[in-house]
Every structure is written in structure tokens, then in C-alpha cells.
TORKOL-4160 file (C-alpha; in steps of 0.2 Angstrom, whole numbers, padded with zeros to 4 digits, m for minus):
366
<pt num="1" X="0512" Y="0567" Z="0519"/>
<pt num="2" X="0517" Y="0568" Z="0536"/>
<pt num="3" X="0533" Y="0557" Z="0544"/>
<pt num="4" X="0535" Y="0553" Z="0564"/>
<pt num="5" X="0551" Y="0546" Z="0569"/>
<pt num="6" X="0551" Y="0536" Z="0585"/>
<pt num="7" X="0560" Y="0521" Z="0593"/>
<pt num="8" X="0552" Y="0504" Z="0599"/>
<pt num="9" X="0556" Y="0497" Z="0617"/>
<pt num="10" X="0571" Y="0490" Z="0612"/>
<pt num="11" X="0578" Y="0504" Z="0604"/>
<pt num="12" X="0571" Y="0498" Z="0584"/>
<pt num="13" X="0567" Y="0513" Z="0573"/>
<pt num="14" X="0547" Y="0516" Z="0570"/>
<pt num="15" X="0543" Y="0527" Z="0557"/>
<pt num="16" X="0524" Y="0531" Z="0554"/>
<pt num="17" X="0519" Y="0538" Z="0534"/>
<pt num="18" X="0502" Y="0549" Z="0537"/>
<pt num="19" X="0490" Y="0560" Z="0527"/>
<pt num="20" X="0491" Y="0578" Z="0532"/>
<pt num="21" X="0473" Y="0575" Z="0537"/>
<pt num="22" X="0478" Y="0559" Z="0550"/>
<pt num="23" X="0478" Y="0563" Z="0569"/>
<pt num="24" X="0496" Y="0564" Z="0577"/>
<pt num="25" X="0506" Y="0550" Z="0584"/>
<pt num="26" X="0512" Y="0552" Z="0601"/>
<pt num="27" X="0508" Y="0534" Z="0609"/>
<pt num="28" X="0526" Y="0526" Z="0617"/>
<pt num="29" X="0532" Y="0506" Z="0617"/>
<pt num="30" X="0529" Y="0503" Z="0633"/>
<pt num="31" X="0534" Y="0482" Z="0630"/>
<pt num="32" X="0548" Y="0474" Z="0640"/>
<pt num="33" X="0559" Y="0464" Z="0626"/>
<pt num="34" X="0573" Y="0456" Z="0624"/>
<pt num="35" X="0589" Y="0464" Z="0619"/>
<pt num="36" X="0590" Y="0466" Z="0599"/>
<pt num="37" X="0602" Y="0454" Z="0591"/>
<pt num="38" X="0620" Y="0455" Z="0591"/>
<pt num="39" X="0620" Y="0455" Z="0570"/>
<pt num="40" X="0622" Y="0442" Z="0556"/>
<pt num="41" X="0636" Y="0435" Z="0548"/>
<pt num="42" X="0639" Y="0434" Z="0528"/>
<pt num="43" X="0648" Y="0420" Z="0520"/>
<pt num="44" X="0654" Y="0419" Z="0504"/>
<pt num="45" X="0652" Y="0406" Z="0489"/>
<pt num="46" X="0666" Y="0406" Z="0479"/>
<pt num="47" X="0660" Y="0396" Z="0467"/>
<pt num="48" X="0644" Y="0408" Z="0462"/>
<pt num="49" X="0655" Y="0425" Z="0468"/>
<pt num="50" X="0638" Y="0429" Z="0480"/>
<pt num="51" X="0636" Y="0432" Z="0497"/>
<pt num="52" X="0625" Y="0421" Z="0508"/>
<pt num="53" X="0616" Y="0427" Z="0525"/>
<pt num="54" X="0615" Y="0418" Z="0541"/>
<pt num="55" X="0605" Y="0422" Z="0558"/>
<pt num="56" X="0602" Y="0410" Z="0565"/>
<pt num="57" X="0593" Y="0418" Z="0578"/>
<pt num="58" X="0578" Y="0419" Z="0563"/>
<pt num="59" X="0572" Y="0402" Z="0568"/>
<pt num="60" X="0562" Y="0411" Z="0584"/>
<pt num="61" X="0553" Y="0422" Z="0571"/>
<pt num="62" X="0534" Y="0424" Z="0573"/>
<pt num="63" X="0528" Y="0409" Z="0562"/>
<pt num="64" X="0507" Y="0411" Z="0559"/>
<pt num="65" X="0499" Y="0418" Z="0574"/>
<pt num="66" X="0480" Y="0421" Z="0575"/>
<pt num="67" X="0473" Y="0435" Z="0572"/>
<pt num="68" X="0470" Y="0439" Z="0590"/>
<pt num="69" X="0491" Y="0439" Z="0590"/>
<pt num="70" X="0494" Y="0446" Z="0576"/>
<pt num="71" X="0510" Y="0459" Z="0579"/>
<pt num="72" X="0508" Y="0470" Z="0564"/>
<pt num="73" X="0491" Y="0476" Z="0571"/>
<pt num="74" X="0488" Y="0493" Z="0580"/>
<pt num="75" X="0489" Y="0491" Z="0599"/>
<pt num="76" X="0474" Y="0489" Z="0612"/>
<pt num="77" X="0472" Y="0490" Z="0628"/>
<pt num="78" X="0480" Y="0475" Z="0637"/>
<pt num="79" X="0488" Y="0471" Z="0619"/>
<pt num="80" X="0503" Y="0479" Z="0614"/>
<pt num="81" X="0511" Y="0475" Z="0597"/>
<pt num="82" X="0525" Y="0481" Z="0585"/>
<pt num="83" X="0514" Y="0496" Z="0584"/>
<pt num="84" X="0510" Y="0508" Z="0599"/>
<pt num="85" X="0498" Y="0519" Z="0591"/>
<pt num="86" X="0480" Y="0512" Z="0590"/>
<pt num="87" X="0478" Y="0516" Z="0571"/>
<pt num="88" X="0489" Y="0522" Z="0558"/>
<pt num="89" X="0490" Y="0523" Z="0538"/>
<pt num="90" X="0507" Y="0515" Z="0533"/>
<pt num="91" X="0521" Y="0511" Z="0546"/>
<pt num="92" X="0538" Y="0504" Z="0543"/>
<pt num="93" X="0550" Y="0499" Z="0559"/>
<pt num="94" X="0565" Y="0487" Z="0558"/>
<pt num="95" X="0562" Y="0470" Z="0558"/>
<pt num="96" X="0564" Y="0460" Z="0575"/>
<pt num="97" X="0568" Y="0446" Z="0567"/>
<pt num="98" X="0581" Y="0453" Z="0553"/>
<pt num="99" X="0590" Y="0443" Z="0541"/>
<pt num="100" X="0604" Y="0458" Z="0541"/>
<pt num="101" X="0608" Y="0466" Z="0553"/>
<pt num="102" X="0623" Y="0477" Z="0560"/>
<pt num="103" X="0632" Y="0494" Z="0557"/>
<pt num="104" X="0650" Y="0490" Z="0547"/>
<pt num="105" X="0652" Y="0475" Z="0537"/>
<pt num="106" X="0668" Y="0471" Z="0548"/>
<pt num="107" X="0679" Y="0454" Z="0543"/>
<pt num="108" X="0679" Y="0441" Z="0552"/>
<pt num="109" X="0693" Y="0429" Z="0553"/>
<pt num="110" X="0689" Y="0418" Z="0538"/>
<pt num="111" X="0686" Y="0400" Z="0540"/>
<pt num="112" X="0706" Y="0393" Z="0537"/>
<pt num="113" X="0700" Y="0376" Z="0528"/>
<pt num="114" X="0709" Y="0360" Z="0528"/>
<pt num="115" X="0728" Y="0360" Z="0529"/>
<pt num="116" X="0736" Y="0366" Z="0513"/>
<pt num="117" X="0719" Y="0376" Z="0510"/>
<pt num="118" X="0722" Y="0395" Z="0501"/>
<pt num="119" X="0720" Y="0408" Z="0515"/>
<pt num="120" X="0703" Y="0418" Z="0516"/>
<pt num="121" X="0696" Y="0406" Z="0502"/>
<pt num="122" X="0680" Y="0405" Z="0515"/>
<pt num="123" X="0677" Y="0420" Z="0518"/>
<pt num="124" X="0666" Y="0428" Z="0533"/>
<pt num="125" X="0660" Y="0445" Z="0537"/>
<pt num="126" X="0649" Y="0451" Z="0551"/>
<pt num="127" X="0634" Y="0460" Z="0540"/>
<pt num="128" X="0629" Y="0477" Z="0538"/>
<pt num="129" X="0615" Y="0484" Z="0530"/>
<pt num="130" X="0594" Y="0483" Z="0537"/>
<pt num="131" X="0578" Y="0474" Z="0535"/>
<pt num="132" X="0561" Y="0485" Z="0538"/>
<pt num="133" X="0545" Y="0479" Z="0539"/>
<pt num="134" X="0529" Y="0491" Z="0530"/>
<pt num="135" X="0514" Y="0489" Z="0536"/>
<pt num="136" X="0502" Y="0496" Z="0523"/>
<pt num="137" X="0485" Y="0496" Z="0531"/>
<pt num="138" X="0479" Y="0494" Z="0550"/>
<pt num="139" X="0464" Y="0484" Z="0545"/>
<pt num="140" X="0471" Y="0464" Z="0547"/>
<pt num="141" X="0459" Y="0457" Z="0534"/>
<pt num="142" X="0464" Y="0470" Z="0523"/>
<pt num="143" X="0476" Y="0469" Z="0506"/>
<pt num="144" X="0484" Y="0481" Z="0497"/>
<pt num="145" X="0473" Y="0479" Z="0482"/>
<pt num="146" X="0457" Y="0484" Z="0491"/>
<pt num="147" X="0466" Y="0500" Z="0496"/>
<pt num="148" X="0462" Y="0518" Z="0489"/>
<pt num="149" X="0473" Y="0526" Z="0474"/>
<pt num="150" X="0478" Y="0539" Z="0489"/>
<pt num="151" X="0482" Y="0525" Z="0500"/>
<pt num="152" X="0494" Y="0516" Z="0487"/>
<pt num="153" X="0501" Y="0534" Z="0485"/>
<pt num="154" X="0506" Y="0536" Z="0502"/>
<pt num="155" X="0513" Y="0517" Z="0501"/>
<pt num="156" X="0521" Y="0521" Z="0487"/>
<pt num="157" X="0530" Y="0537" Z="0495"/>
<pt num="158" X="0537" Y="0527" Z="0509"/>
<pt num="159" X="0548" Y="0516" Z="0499"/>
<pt num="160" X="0554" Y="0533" Z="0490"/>
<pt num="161" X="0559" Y="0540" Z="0507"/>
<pt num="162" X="0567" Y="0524" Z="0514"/>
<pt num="163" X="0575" Y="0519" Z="0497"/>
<pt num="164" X="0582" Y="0537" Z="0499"/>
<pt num="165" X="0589" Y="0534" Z="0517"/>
<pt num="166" X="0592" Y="0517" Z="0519"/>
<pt num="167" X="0604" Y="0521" Z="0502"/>
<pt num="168" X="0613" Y="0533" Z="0513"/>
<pt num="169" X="0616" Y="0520" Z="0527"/>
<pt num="170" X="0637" Y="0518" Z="0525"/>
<pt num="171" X="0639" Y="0499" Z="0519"/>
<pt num="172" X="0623" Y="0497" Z="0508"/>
<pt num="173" X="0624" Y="0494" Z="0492"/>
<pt num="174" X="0606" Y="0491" Z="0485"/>
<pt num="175" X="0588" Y="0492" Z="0493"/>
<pt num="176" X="0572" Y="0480" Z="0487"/>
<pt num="177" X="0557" Y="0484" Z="0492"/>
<pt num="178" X="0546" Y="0468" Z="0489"/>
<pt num="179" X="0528" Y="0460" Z="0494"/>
<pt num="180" X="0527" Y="0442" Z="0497"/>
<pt num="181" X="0504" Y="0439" Z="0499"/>
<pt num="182" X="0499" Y="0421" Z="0501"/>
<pt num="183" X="0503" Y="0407" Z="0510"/>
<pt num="184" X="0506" Y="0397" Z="0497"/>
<pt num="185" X="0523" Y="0407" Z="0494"/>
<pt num="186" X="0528" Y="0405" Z="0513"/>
<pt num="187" X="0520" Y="0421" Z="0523"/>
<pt num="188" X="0519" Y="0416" Z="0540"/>
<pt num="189" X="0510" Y="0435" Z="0544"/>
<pt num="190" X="0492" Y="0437" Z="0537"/>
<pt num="191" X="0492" Y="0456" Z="0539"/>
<pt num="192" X="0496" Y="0468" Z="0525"/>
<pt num="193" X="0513" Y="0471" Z="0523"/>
<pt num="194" X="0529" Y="0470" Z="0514"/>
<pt num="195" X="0548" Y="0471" Z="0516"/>
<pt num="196" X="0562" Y="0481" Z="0513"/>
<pt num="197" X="0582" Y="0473" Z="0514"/>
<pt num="198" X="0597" Y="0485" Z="0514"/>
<pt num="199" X="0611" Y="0474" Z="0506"/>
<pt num="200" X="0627" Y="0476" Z="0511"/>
<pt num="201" X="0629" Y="0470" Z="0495"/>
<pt num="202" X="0625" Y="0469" Z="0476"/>
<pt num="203" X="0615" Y="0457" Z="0476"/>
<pt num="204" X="0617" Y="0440" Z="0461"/>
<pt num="205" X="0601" Y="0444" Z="0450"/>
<pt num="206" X="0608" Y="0462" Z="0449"/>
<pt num="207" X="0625" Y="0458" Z="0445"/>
<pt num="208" X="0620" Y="0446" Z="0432"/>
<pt num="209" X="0608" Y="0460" Z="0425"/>
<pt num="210" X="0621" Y="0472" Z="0424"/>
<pt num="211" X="0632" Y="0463" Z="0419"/>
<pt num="212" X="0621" Y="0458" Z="0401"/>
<pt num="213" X="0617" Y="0478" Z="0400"/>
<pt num="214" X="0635" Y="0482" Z="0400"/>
<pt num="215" X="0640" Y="0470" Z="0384"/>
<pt num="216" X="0624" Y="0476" Z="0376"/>
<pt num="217" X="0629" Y="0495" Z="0377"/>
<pt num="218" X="0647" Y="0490" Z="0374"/>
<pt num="219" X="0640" Y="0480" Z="0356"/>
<pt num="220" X="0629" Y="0492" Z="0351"/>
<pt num="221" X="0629" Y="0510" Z="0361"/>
<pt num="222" X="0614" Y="0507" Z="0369"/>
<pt num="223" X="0603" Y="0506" Z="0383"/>
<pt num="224" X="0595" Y="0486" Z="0385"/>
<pt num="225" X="0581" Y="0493" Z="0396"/>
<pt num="226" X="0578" Y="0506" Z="0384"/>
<pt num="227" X="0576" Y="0496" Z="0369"/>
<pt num="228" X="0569" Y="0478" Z="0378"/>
<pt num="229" X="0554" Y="0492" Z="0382"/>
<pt num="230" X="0553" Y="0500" Z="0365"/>
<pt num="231" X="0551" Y="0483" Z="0359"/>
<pt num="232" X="0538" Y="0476" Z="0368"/>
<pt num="233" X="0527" Y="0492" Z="0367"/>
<pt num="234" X="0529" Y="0493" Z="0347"/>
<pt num="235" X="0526" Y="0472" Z="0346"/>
<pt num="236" X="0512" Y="0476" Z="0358"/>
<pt num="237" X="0506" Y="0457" Z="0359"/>
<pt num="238" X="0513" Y="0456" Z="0378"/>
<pt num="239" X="0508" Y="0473" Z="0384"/>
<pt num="240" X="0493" Y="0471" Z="0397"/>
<pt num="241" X="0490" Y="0489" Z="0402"/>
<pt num="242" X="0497" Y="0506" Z="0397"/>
<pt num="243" X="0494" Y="0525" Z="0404"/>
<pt num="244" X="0505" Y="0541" Z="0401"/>
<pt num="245" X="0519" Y="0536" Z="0412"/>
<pt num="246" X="0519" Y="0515" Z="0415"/>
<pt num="247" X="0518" Y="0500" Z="0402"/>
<pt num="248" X="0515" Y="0484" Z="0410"/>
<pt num="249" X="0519" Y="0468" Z="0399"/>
<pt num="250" X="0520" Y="0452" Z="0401"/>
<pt num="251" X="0541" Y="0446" Z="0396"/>
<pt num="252" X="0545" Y="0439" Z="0381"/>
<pt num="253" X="0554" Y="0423" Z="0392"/>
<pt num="254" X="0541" Y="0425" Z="0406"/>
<pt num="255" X="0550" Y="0411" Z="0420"/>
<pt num="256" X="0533" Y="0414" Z="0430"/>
<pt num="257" X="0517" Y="0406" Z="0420"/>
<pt num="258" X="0508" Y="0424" Z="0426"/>
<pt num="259" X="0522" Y="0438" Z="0428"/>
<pt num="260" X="0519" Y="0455" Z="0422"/>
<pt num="261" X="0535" Y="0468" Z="0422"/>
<pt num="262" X="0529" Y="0485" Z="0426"/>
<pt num="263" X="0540" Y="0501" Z="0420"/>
<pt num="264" X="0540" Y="0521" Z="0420"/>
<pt num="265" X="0541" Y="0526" Z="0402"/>
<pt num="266" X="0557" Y="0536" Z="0407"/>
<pt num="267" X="0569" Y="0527" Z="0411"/>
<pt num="268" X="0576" Y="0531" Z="0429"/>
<pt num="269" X="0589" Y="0522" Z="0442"/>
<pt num="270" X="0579" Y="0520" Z="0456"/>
<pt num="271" X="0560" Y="0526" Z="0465"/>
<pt num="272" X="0569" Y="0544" Z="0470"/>
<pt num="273" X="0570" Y="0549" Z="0454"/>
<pt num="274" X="0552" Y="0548" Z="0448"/>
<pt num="275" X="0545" Y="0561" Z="0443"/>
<pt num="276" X="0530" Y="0567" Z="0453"/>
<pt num="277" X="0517" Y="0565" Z="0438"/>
<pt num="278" X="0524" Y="0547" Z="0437"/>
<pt num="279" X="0521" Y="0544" Z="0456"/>
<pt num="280" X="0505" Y="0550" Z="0452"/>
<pt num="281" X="0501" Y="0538" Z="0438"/>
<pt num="282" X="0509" Y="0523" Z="0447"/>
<pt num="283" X="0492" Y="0519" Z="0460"/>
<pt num="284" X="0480" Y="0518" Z="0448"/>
<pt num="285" X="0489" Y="0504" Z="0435"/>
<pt num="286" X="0496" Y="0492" Z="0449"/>
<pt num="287" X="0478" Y="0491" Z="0456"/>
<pt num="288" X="0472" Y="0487" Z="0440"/>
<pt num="289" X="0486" Y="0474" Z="0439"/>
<pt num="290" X="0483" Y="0467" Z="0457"/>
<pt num="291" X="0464" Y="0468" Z="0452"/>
<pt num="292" X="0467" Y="0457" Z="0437"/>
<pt num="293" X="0477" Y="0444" Z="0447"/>
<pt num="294" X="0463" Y="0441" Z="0460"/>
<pt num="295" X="0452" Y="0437" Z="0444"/>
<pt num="296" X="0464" Y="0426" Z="0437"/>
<pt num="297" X="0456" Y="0413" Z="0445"/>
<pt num="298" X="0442" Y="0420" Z="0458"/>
<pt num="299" X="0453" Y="0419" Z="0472"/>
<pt num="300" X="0466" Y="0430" Z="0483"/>
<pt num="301" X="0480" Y="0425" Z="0470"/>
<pt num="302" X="0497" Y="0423" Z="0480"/>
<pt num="303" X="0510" Y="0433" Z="0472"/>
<pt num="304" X="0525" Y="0441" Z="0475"/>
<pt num="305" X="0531" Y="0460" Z="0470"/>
<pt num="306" X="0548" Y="0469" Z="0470"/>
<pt num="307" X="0554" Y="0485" Z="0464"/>
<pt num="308" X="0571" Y="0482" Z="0455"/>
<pt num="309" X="0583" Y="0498" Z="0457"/>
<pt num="310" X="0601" Y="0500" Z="0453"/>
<pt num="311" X="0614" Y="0497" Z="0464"/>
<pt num="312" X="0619" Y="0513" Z="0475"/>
<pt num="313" X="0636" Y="0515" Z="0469"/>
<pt num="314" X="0634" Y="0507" Z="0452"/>
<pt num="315" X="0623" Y="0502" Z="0435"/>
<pt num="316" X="0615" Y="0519" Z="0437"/>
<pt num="317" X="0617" Y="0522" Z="0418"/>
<pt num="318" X="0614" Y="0504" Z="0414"/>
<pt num="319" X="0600" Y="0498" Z="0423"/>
<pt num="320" X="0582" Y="0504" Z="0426"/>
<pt num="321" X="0568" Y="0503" Z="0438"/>
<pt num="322" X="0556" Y="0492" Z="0437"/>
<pt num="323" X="0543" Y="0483" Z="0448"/>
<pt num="324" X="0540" Y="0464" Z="0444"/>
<pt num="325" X="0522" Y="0455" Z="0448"/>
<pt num="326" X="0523" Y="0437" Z="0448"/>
<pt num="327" X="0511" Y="0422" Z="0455"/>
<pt num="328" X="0519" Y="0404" Z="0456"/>
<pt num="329" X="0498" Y="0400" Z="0450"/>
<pt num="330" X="0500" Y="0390" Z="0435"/>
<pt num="331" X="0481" Y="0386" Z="0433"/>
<pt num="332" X="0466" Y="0385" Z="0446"/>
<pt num="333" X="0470" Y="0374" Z="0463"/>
<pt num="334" X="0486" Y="0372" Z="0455"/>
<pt num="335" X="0505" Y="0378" Z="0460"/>
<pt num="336" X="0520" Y="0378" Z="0449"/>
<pt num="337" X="0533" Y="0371" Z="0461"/>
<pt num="338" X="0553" Y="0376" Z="0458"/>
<pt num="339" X="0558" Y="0359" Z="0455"/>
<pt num="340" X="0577" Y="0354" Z="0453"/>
<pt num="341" X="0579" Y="0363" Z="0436"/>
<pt num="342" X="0573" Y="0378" Z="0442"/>
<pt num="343" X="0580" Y="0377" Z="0460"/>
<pt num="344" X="0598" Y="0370" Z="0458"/>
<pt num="345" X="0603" Y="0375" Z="0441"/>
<pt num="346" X="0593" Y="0392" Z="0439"/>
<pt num="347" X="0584" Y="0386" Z="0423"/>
<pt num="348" X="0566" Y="0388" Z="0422"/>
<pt num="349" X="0551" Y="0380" Z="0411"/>
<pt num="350" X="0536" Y="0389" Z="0408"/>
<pt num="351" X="0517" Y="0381" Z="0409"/>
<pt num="352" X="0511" Y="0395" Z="0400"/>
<pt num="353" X="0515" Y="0401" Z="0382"/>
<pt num="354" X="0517" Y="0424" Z="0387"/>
<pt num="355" X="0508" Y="0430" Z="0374"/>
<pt num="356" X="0495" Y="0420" Z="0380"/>
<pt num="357" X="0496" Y="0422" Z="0398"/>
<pt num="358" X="0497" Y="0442" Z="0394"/>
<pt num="359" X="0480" Y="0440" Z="0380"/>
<pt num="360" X="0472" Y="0429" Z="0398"/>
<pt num="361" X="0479" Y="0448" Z="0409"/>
<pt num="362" X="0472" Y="0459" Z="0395"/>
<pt num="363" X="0453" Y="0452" Z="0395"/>
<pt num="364" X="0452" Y="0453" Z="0415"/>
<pt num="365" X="0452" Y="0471" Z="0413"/>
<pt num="366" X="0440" Y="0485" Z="0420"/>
């Protein structure tokens, strides 16, 4: 793999991911834009302990441009976009539009409240941390499941390199790379890509995860991950696919009525410490999965996929990487909607029984 650093018009890092093989990449942003923003602000809910982010400078984010606009495409002549060169393999460059943004995590003065109201109880930070964009192919029709295994291996390598340095940006605390594909889960940009937040923070799944997986090794003396996996792969009835470094299974309380957990048979912290036989492995069975979720139902199933990593400065020894692969597909021309239970009080119910959504996975294999 070959890395070339460079900087967008308005001073944005570009980073362009190539095969030895791919030509150089020398072309410059020659675009006149606006001046980046200033940063975003955090605010904290005291009731859930969890920081929200505000920009509201997001609302002027490219929402569904035609093709002929797209702005993750390769540039042409008399069309310049977010990329300068006219082709490329993968690509990552900070988001215009970012939902974090800023170098410190500096305090603001915190909202006072009514009168009597406890000092700082609303508190306000301007935000630190990053959001990147990955583009994964040039070709705009393209998605990432018609890509080749060496394709999905140099994807693959990029969130490795930004995980590494994005983790050793002062003020982050944890990095998720993720994939929204399909309208129906609210992509506004056709093209193949995904995402990439820096928090400035450890964010509320994590801490809720962590926190379960410290009172399990406290009870018992060991590892939840370990054990959740060695559990599913002896009971076997949930497991969808298997090779010498990655089970993929279906939970055992699946909130999602298709959602398939993907680990490393090692257990590791985060996508720097695969090994390189496991970065190896990984191309071949998340095609297979993304495969069998386009067969679910004849269509360009909309998902979403994220790698889950620990934190950078805590739940190493407690938490393990993992990539989760859900769609919010419950059957054919049907969506599962997040109604009230799930969205206000976090508490999901399932359309699908998992070991047979994970039975339904297994028989749509090659």
C-alpha cells in the first residue's frame, strides 16, 4: 500500500490509500471555498451522563445531488469535487460538513440555569476530535460488496492506519469507523463510502459495554467477549460463517431482525492489533456476508456496519473488536421502524426469532 498526504483548498487533510501498482497522485484543489468551520460545541445530559454534539452549521450539508454532482466522485475537467485526482483506489479527507470538529475540547462558560440552579449543571465544551469521510471506490454506481478481496483489503488497511492516528489526536478518546448504504437508513450521498468519527469522548454504547464486562470479570475472572464468543461457536445454532480467523453469528438477543456480529477469533482492542493473517482473512468473509444480505431479499439491502473498538485510554483488557452488520429490513418492501420503545426508552422488539434469521443467512451462502 502506498499513502499520499495532501491538503484540500481550504486547508482539509486528503489522504489517498493506493496499491503499489496505482499511478502517483500529484493533482492540487484548485476550488475557491469557504472558510472551514469554526468548531462544534458538546453539551451534556446530566440525566443519561452522555455528551450530545451540536453544529449547526450541518444543516447546509450536501443533501442527494445527482450523479452529475456528486462530490465524492474523481474530478474532471470543468468539475472539480472533494477529490483532485481523476481516479483513485480508496480516499479519506475530513468531512466539510463535520459533526465534530476543533483541536482542544476547551470549556465554555456553562449555561447558569434558572436562579438558585447548581453551577456548571449545564455544562458546554467547544469539541474536539474529527469526522473523515472514505471513499472506497471511484466508480459512483459501485458498492463495496462488488469490490475485489484486494480492494476490501486496502479498505480495510485504511481504517487500520487512521484508527492508529486519529487515536493519537490529543482529546480523543475512541474512533468508529462505520458504513451507512441505503436510503432508507438516511444516506443523502449515493457513492460508495463510509465514515470515520474521532470522539472526544467515550461514547454511551461503550460505556454501558464496559461497564457490563467489568462486573462479569469482577464475578467471575473472566473475559465477557471471550466467553459470549466461545458460547456461540460451541451452541453453533446462530453462527452464519466461519474461516481460521473470523466467526460471524447472528446474537443471541439480535435487536435488529437481520444483524450479524463479526469477530477475530483472538481477541484484540482495536483494528491495529490484527494480526496480518487476520487482515488477510477478513476480505473474504465480509463479502460473503454483504453478499448474503443482497440475497436476503433480491435487492441492494440497506444496512449499516461499524467496527466497535475499545476506547483509547480504557476497556483495553475488557472489551474486544468487533464489526456489527445490521439491516432495519424486517421482510420484503418492509422496514422495521424505531418506534417509541426503541427510540425514547432504548428497548427493542424483534420481528425475527435469531436463530432463524441466522438459519435464513446460513442458506444464502456460496
Amino acid at each position: 500500500m502506498r499513502t499520499t498526504l495532501t491538503r484540500l483548498a481550504d486547508g482539509r487533510e486528503l489522504v489517498y490509500y493506493d496499491h503499489d501498482h496505482s499511478p502517483p497522485r500529484t493533482a492540487l484543489d484548485r476550488r475557491e471555498l469557504p472558510p472551514r468551520p469554526a468548531g462544534s460545541q458538546l453539551r451534556h445530559d446530566p440525566f443519561l451522563d452522555a455528551w450530545v454534539m451540536v453544529a449547526a452549521y450541518r444543516q447546509d450539508r450536501t443533501f442527494l445531488p445527482s450523479t452529475e454532482d456528486c462530490p465524492l466522485c474523481p474530478s474532471r475537467e470543468g468539475r472539480p469535487t472533494e477529490i483532485p485526482e481523476s481516479d483513485y483506489d480508496v480516499v479519506v479527507f475530513e468531512n466539510r460538513f463535520p459533526a465534530l470538529a476543533g483541536d482542544e475540547p476547551t470549556w465554555l462558560e456553562p449555561d447558569t440555569g434558572p436562579p438558585g440552579a447548581l453551577p456548571g449543571l449545564l455544562g458546554r465544551r467547544r469539541s474536539a476530535g474529527r469526522c473523515e469521510v472514505v471513499c472506497y471506490s471511484p466508480r459512483h454506481d459501485a458498492s463495496l460488496v462488488e469490490l475485489s478481496p484486494d480492494d476490501v483489503g486496502l479498505v480495510l488497511a485504511a481504517w487500520v492506519d487512521r484508527t492508529a492516528r486519529l487515536s493519537a489526536i490529543p482529546g480523543v478518546e475512541q474512533v468508529f469507523c462505520f458504513e451507512n448504504r441505503g436510503s432508507e437508513v438516511g444516506v443523502t450521498l449515493q457513492h460508495p463510502h463510509g465514515q470515520i468519527y474521532a470522539y472526544p469522548f467515550v461514547t454511551p454504547r461503550t460505556s454501558r459495554a464496559l461497564a457490563a464486562a467489568t462486573a462479569y470479570h469482577r464475578s467471575t475472572g473472566r473475559n465477557l467477549y471471550d466467553d459470549v464468543l466461545a458460547a456461540e461457536r460451541a451452541a453453533g445454532e446462530r453462527v452464519v460463517t466461519e474461516n481460521g480467523s473470523w466467526t460471524a453469528f447472528v446474537p443471541h438477543a439480535a435487536r435488529w431482525p437481520y444483524e450479524v456480529h463479526l469477530y477475530p477469533n483472538r481477541r484484540v482492542a482495536d483494528l491495529t492489533s490484527l494480526s496480518l493473517s487476520e487482515r488477510e482473512d477478513f476480505p473474504p468473509i465480509y463479502l460473503d456476508l454483504l453478499s448474503r444480505f443482497d440475497r436476503l431479499f433480491g435487492l441492494r439491502t440497506p444496512y449499516m456496519s461499524g467496527w466497535h473498538q475499545a476506547p483509547v485510554r480504557e476497556g483495553r483488557e475488557e472489551l474486544a473488536l468487533h464489526l456489527e452488520l445490521f439491516t432495519i429490513m424486517r421482510a420484503a418492501g418492509r422496514l422495521k421502524y424505531l418506534a417509541s420503545s426503541e427510540s425514547a426508552m432504548d428497548a427493542f422488539a424483534n420481528d425475527v426469532v435469531p436463530e432463524a434469521a441466522a438459519e435464513r443467512l446460513r442458506a444464502l451462502g456460496p
